[in-house]
Backbone and ligand atoms as CSV (ligand in chain L), in Angstrom:
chain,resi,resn,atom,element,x,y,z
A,1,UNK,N,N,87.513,111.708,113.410
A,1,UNK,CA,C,88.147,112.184,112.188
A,1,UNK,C,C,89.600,112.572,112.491
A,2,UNK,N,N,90.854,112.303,111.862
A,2,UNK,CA,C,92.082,112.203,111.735
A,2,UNK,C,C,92.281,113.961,111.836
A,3,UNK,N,N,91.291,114.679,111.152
A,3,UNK,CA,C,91.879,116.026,110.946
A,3,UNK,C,C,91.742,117.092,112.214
A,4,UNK,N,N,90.570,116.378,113.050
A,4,UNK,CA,C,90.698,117.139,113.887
A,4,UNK,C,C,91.263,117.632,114.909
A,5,UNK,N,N,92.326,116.569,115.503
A,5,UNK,CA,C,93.288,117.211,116.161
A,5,UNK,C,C,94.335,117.766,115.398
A,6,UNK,N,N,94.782,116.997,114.591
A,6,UNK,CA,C,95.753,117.750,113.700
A,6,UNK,C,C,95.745,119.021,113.338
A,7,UNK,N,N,94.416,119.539,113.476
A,7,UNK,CA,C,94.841,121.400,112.766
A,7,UNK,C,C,94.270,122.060,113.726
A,8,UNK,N,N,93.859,121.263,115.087
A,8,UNK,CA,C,93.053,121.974,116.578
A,8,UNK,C,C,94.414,122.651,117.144
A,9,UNK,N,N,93.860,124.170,117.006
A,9,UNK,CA,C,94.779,124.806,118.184
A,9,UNK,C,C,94.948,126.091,117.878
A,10,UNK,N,N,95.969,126.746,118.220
A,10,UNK,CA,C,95.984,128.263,118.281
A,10,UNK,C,C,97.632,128.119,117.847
A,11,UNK,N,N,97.833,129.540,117.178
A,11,UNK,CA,C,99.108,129.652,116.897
A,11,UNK,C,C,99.659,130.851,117.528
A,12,UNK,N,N,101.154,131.101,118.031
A,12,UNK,CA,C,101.768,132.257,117.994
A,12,UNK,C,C,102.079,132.757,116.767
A,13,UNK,N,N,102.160,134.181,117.329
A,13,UNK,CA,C,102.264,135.015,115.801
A,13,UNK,C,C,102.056,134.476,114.563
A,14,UNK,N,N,100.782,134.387,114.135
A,14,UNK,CA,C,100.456,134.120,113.243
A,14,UNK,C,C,100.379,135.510,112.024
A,15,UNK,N,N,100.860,134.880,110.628
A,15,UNK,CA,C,100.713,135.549,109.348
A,15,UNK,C,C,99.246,136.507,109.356
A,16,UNK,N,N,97.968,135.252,109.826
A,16,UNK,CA,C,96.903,135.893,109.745
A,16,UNK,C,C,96.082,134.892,110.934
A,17,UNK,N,N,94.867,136.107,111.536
A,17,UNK,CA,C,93.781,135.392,111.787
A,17,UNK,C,C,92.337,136.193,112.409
A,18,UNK,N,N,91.760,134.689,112.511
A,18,UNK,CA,C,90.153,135.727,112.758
A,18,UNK,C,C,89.466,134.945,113.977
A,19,UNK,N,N,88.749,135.646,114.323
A,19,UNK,CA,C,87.468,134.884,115.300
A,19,UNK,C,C,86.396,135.181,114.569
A,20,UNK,N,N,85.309,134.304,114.571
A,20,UNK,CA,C,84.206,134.927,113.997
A,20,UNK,C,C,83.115,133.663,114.873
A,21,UNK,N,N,82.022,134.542,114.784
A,21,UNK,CA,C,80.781,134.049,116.266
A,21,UNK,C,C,79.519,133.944,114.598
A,22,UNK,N,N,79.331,132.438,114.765
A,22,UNK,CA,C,77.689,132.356,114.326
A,22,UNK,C,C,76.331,132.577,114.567
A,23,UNK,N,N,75.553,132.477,113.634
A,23,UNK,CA,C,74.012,132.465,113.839
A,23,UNK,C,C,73.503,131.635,115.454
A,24,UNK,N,N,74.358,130.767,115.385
A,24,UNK,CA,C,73.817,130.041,116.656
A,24,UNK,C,C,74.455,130.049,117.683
A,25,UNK,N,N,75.627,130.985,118.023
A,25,UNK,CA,C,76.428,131.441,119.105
A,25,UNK,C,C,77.896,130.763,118.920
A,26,UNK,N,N,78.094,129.787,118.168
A,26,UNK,CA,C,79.835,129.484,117.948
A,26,UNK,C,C,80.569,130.373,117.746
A,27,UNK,N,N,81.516,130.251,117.979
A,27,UNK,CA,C,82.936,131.067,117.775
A,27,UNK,C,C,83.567,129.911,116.878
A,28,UNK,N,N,85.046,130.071,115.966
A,28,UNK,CA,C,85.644,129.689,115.320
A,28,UNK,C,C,86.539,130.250,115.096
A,29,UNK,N,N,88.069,130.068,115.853
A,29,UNK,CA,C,89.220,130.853,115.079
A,29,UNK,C,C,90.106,130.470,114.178
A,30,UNK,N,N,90.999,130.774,113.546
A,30,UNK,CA,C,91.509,130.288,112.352
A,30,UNK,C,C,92.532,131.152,112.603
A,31,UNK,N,N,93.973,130.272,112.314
A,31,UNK,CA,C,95.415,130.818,112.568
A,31,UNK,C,C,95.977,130.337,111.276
A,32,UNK,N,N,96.491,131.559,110.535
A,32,UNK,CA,C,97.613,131.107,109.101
A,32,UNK,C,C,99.525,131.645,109.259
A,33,UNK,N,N,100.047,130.787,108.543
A,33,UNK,CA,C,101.048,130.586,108.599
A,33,UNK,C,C,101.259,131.007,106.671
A,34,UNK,N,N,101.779,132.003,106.470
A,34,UNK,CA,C,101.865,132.314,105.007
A,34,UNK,C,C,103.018,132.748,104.664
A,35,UNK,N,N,103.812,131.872,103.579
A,35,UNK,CA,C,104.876,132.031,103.162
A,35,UNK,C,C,105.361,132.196,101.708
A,36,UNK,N,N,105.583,133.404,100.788
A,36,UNK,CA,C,105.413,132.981,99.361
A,36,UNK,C,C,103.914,133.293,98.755
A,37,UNK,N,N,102.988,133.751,99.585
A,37,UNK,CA,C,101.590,133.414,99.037
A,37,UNK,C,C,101.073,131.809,99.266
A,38,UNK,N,N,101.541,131.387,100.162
A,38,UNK,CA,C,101.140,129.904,100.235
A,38,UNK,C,C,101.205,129.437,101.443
A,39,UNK,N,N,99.997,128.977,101.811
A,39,UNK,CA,C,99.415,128.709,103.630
A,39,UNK,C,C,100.391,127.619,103.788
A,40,UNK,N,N,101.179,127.661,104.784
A,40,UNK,CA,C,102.079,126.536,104.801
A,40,UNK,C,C,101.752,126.024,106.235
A,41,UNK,N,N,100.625,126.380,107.255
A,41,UNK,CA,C,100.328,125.611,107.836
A,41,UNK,C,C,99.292,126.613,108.802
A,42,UNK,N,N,98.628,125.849,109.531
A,42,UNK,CA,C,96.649,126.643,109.840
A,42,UNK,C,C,96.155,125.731,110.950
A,43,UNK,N,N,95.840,126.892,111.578
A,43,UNK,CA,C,95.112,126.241,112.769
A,43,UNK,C,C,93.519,126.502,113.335
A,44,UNK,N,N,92.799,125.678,113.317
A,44,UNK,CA,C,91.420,125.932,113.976
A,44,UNK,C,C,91.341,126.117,115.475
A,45,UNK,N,N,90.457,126.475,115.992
A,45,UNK,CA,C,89.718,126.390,117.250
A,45,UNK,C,C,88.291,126.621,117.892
A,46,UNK,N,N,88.048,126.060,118.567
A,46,UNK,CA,C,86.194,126.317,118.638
A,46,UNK,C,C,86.109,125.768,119.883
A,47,UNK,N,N,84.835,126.142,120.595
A,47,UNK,CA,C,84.621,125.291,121.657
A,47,UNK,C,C,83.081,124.906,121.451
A,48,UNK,N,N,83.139,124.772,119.819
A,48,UNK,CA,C,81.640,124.418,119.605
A,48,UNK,C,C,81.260,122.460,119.842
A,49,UNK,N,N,81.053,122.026,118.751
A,49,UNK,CA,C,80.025,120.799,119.053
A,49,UNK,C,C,80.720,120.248,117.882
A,50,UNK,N,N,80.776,118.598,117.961
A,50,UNK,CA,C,81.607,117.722,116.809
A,50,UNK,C,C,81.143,118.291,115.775
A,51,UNK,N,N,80.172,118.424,115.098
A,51,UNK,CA,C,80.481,119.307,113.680
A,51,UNK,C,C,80.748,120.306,112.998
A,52,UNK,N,N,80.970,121.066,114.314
A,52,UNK,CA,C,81.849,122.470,114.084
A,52,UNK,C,C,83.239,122.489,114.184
A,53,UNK,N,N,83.333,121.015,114.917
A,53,UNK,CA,C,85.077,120.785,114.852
A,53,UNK,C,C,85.379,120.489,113.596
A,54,UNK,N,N,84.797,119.008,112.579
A,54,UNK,CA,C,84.756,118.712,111.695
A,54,UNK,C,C,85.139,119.888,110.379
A,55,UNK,N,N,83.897,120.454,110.533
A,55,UNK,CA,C,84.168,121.671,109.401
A,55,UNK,C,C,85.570,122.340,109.428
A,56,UNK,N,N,85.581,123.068,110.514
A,56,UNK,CA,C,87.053,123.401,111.047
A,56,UNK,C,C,88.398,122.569,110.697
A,57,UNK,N,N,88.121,121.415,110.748
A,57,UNK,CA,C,88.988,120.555,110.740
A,57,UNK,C,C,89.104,119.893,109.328
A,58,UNK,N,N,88.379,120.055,108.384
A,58,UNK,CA,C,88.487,119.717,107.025
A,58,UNK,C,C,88.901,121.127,106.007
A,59,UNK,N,N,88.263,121.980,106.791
A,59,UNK,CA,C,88.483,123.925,105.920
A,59,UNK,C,C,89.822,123.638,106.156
A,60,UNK,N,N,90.635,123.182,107.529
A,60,UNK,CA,C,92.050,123.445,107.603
A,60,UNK,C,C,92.945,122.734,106.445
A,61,UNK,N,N,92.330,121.406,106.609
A,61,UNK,CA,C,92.978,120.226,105.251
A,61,UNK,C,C,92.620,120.752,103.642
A,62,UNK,N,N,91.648,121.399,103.673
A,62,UNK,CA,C,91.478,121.821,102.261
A,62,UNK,C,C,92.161,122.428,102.080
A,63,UNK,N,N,92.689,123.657,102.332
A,63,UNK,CA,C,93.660,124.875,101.937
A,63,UNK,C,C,94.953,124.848,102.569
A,64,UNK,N,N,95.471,123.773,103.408
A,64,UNK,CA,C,96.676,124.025,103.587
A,64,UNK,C,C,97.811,123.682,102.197
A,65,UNK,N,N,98.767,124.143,102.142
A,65,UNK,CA,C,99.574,124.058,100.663
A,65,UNK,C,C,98.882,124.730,99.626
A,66,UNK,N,N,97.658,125.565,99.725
A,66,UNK,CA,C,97.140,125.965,98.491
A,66,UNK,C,C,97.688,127.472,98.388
A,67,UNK,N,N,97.650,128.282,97.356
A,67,UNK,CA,C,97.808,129.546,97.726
A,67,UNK,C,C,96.752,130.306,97.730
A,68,UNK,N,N,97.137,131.399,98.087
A,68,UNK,CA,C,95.905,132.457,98.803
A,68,UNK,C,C,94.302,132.212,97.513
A,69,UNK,N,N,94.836,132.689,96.446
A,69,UNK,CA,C,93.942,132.560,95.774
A,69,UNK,C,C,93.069,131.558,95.860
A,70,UNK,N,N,94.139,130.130,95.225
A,70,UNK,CA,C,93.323,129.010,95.337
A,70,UNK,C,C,92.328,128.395,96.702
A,71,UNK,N,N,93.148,129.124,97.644
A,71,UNK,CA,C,92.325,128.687,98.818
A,71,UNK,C,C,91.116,129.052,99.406
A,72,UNK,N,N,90.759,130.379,98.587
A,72,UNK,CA,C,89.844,131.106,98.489
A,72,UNK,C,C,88.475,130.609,97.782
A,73,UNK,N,N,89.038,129.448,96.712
A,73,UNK,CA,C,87.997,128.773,96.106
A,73,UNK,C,C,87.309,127.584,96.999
A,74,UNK,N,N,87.661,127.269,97.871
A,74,UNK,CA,C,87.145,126.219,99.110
A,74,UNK,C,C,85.910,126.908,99.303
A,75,UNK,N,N,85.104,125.958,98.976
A,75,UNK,CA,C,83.440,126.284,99.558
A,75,UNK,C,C,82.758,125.551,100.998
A,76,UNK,N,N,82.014,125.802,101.488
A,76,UNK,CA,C,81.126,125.665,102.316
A,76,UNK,C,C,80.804,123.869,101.342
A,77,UNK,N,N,80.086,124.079,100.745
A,77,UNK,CA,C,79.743,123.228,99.847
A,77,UNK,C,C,81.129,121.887,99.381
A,78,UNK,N,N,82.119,122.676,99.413
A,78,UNK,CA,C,83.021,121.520,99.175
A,78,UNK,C,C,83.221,120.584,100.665
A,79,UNK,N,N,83.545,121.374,101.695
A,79,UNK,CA,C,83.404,121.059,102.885
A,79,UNK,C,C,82.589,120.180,103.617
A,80,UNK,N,N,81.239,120.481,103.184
A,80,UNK,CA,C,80.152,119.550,103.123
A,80,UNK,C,C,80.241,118.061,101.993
A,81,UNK,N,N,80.822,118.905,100.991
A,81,UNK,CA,C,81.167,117.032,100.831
A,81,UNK,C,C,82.188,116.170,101.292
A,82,UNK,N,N,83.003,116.713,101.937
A,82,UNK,CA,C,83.562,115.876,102.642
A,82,UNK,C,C,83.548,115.532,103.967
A,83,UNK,N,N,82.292,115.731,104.340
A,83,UNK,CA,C,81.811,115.058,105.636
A,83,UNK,C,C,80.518,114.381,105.536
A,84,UNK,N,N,80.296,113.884,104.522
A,84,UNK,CA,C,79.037,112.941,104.230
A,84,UNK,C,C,78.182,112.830,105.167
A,85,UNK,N,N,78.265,112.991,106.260
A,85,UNK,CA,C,77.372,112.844,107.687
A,85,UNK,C,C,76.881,114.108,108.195
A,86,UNK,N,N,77.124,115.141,107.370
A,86,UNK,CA,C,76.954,116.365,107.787
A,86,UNK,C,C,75.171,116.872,108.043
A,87,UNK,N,N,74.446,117.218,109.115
A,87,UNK,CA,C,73.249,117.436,108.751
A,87,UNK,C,C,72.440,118.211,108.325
A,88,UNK,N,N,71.691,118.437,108.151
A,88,UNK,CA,C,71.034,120.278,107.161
A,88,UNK,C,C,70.934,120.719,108.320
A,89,UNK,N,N,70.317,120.128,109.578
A,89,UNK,CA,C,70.802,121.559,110.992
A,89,UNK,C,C,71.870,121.635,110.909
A,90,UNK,N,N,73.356,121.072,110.564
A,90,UNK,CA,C,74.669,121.546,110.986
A,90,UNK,C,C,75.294,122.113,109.632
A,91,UNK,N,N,74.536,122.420,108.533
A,91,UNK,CA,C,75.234,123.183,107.321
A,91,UNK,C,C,75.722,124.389,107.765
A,92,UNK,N,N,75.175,125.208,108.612
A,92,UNK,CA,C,75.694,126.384,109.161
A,92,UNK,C,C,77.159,126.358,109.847
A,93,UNK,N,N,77.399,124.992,110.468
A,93,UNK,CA,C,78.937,124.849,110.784
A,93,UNK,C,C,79.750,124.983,109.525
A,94,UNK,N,N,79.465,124.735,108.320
A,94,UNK,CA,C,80.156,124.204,107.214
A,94,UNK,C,C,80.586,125.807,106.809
A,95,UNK,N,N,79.391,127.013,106.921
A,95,UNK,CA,C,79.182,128.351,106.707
A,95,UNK,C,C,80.598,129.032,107.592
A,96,UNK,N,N,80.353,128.713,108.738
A,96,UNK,CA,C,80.883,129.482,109.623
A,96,UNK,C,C,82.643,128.980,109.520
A,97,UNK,N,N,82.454,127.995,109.558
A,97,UNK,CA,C,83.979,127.348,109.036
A,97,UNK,C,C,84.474,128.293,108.201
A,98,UNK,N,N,83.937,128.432,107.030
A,98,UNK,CA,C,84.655,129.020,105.637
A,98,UNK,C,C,84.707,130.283,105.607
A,99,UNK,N,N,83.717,130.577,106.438
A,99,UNK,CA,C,84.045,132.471,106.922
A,99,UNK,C,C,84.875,133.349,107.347
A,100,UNK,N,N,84.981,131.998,108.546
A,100,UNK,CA,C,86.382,132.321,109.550
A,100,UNK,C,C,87.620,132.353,109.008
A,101,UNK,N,N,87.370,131.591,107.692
A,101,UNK,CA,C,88.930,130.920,107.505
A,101,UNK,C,C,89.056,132.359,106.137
A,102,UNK,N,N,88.319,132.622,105.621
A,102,UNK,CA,C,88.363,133.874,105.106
A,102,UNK,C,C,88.156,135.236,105.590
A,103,UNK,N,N,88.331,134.995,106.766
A,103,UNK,CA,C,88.219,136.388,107.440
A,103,UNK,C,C,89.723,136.564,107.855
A,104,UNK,N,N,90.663,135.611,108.045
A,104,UNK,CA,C,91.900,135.127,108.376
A,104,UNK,C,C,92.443,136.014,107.278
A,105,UNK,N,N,92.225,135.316,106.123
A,105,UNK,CA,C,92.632,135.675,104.591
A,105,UNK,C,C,92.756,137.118,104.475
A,106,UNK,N,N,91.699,137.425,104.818
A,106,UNK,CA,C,92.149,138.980,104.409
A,106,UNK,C,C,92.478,139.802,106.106
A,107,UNK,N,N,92.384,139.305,106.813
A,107,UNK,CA,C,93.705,140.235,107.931
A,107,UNK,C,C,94.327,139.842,107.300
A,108,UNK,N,N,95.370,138.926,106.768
A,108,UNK,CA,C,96.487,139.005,106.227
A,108,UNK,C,C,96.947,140.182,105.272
A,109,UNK,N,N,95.252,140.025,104.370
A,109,UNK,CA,C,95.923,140.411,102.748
A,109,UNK,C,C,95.828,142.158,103.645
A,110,UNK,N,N,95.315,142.205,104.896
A,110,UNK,CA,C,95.082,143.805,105.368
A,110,UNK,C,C,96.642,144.455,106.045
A,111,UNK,N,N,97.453,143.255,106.382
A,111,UNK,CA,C,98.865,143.864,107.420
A,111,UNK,C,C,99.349,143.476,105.904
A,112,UNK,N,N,99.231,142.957,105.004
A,112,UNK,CA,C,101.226,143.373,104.696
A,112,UNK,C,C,100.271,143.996,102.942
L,1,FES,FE1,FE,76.563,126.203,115.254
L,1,FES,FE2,FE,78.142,124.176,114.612
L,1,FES,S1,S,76.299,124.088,115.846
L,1,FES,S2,S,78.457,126.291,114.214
């Protein structure tokens, strides 16, 4: 998948971010770049398993350019449809993805 290196990585000083550890032992971090109210660029990381990259790597493409609000509307569920291959054991990546990336969200909305 095209997205996954593209938004794989860690950022300096980032606007916002989170780690957050799943049901099944993943970690997932999520780095925002917020300017205006509007993610202007986001980074994943994991050292989980291809469909925890995936998720990661599509949560990043969904909400980048969106603003806080709107980005907030990104579901688990939307996520999952855009990985058609996704399996009902790996829906929990899709979970943990969107958690992280809202746990990001509000350290932000918590420093300024
Ligand atoms: Fe657990 Fe992907 S296998 S988050």
């Amino acid at each position: 998948m095209e997205y996954i290196e593209k938004y794989f990585g860690r950022m300096n000083s980032p606007s916002g971010s989170s780690c957050l550890k799943g049901p099944c032992g993943d970690e997932m971090e999520f780095y925002l770049d917020i300017k205006d109210n509007k993610i202007i660029d986001i980074k994943y990381y994991t050292c989980g398993c291809d469909a925890t990259k995936s998720c990661g790597a599509i949560t990043a493409h969904l909400v980048k350019g969106k603003t806080l609000e709107e980005s907030l509307c990104v579901s688990a569920c939307e996520v999952k449809k855009n990985i058609p291959n996704l399996s009902q054991d790996h829906l929990h990546c899709s979970i943990l993805a969107v958690s992280a990336f809202y746990r990001a969200v509000a350290d932000y909305i918590l420093k300024y």
